[in-house]
N, C-alpha and C positions, 0 to 999 in steps of 0.2 A: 610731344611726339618726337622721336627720332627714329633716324636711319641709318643703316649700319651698312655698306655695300662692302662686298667679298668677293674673291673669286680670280682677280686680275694676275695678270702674269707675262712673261716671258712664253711668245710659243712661234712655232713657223707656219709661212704661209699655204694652207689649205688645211690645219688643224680647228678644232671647234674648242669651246670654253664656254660655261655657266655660269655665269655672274649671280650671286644669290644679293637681295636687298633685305634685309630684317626690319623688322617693322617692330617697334615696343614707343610704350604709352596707347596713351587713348586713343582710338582710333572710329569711325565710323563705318554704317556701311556703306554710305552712298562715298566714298573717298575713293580715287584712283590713283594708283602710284603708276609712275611712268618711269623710263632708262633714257636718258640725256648722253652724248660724249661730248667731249672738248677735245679737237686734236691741237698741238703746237700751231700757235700764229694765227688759228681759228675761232669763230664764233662758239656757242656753245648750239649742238645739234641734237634735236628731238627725234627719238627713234621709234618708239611705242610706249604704251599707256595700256594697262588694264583695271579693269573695273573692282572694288575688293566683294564685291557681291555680283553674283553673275557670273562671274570671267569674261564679260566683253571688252573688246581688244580694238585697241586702233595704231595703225603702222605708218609711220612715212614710209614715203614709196622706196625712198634709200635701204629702208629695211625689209621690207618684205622680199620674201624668198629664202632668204639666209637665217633672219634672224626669229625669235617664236619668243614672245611673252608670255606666263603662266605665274601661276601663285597657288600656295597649298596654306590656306587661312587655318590650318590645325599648327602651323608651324610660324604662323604672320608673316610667312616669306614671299617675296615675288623675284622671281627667276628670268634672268634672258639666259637662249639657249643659242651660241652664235656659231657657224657655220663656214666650213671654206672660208676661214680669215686671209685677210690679203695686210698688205702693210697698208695700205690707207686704211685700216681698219684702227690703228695703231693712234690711240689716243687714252683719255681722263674718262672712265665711265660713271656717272652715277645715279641714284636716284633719287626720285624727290616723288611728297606727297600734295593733292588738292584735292578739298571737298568738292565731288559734281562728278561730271562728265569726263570718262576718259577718250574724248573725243575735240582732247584740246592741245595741241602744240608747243603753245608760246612758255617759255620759263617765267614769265612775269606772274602767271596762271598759278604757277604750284608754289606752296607757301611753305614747305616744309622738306629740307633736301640733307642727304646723308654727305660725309664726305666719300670721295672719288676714290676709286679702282683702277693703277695702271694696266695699260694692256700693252703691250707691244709686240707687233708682229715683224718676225722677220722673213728675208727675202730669201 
């Protein structure tokens, strides 16, 4: 399984940006891929998670409002759609896969992670 995350950029503060994660190799359906960031000097933070069957969704509360996970499984793609960026927005995004529940947080959980997407937002 790998991951491919896309999308990242240079942009200013209250523009939006889609992050695409590509999904190739084997995959299931009960797997959920999730959007993680890492900003400088930080932990690494869980944002949302959705289901690759279903489309259900699970958000830290840091993301909800702004941010919207989706996936078009004719394309093996899962999308964040992110909103009014602000500079603390400004970090390493990317994604990663686990078989189960996308109703799980911890990065320990997901076994299978793309490399990272900059974002940086300016002031």
């Amino acid at each position: 399984v790998q991951l491919q995350a896309s999308g990242g950029g240079l942009v200013q503060a209250g523009d939006s940006l889609r992050l695409s994660c590509e999904v190739s190799g084997r995959t299931f359906s009960s797997v959920a891929v999730a959007w993680f960031r890492q900003a400088p000097g930080k932990e690494r933070e869980f944002l949302a998670a959705i289901s690759w069957s279903g489309g259900r969704t699970y958000y830290e509360d840091s993301a909800k409002g702004r941010f919207t996970i989706s996936r078009d499984n004719t394309k093996n793609t899962v999308y964040l759609q992110m909103n009014s960026l602000k500079p603390e927005d400004t970090a390493v995004y990317s994604c990663a896969q686990r078989i189960g529940s996308p109703r799980v947080s911890s990065l320990n959980d997901y076994h299978y992670w793309g490399q990272g997407t900059q974002i940086t937002v300016s002031s």
